[in-house]
C-alpha positions as CSV (number, residue, x, y, z in Angstrom):
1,X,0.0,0.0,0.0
2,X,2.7,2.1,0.6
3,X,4.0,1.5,-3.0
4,X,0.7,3.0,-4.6
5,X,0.9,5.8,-2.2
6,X,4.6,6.9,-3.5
7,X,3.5,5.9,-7.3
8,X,0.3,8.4,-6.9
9,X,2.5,11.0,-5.1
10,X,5.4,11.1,-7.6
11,X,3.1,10.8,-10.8
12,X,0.8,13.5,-9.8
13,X,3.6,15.9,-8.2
14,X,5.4,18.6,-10.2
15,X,7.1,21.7,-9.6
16,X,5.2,24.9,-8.4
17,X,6.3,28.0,-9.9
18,X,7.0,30.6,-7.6
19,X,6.3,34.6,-7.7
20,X,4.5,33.4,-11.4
21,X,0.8,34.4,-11.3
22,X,-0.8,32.4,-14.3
23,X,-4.1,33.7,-16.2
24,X,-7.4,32.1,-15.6
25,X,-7.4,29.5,-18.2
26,X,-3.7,28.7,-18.0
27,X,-2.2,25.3,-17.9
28,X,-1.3,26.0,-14.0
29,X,-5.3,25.9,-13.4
30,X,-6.0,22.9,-15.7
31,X,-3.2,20.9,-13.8
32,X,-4.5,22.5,-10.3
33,X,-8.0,21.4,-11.1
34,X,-6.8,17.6,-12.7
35,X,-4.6,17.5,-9.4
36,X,-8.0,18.1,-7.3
37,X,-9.5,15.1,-8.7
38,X,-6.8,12.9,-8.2
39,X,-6.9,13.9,-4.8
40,X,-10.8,13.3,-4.4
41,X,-9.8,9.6,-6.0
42,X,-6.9,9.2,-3.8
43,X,-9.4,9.5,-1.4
44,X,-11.2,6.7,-2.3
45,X,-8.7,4.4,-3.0
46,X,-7.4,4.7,0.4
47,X,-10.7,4.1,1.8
48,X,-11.2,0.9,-0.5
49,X,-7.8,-0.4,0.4
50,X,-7.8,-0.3,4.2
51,X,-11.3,-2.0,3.5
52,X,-10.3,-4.4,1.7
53,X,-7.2,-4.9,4.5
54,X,-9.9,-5.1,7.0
55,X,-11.4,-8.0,4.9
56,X,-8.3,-9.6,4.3
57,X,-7.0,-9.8,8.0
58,X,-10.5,-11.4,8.8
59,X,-9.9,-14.1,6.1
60,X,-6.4,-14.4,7.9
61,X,-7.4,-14.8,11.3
62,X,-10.4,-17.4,9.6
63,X,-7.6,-19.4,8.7
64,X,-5.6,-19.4,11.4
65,X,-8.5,-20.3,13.8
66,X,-8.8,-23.4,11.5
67,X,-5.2,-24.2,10.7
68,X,-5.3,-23.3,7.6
69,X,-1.9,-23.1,6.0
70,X,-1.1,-19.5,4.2
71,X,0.6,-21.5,1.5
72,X,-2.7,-22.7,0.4
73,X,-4.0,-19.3,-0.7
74,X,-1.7,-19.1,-3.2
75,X,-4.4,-20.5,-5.6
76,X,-6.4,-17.4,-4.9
77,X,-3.1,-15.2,-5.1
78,X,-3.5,-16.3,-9.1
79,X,-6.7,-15.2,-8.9
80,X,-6.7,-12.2,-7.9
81,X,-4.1,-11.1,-10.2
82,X,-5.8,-12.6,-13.2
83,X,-8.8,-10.2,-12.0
84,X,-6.5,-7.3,-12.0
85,X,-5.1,-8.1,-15.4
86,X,-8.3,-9.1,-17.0
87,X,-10.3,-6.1,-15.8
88,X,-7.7,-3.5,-16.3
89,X,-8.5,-1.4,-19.2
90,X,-6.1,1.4,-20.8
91,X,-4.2,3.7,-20.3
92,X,-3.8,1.0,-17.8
93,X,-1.8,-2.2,-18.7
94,X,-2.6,-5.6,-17.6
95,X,1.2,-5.9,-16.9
96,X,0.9,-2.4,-14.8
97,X,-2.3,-4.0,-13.0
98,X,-0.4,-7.3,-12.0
99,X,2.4,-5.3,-10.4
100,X,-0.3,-2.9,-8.5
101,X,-2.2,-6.1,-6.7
102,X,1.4,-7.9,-6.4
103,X,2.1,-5.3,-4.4
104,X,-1.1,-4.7,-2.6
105,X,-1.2,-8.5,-2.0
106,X,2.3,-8.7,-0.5
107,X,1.1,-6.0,1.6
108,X,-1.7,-7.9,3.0
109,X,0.0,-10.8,3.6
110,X,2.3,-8.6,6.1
111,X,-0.8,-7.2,7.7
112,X,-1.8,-10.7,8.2
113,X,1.7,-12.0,9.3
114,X,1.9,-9.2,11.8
115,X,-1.5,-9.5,13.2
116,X,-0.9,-13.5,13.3
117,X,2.1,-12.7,15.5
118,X,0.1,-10.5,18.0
119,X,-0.1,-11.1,21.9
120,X,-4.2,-12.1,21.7
């Protein structure tokens, strides 16, 4: 999760231009008002990830309850990132969609390793 953070931060960060005051209908308002979206979006993808998270540690704890090895989600690992890849849709590779959930799974997975390792 971290990762998407620092990819949303450095692809939607630029530098301001100082003691420049820029007309009404310059490019510095355009990018101001695209950079206001992407912060309302940001927004929601946070909010869907640490759901999602929330989900996740409650299939983790599921499985632990039960003895469920972690080595046997790896099926639904595949999955997932089939999902990703077949529901991607430009300018938004498949490829660029496999690495995203990659990395939001490996995050996960630490969540759940962490809270496995807790004091309950």
């Amino acid at each position: 999760m971290k990762w998407i953070l620092c990819f949303l931060i450095i692809f939607t960060a630029t530098p301001l231009t100082i003691g420049q005051s820029q007309p009404a209908g310059s490019p510095a308002k355009a990018i101001a008002q695209h950079r206001k979206r992407i912060d309302a979006i940001d927004k929601q993808v946070i909010s869907l990830l640490n759901e999602r998270a929330k989900i996740a540690l409650e299939i983790g704890r599921i499985r632990q309850q039960a003895n469920i090895p972690p080595a046997s989600a790896k099926g639904r690992e595949e999955e997932v990132l089939r999902n990703a890849m077949t529901n991607s849709k430009p300018p938004l590779s498949p490829a660029a969609a496999r690495r995203i959930y990659e990395r939001i799974i490996a995050e996960t997975v630490a969540l759940q390793t962490l809270d496995s390792t807790k004091e309950k």
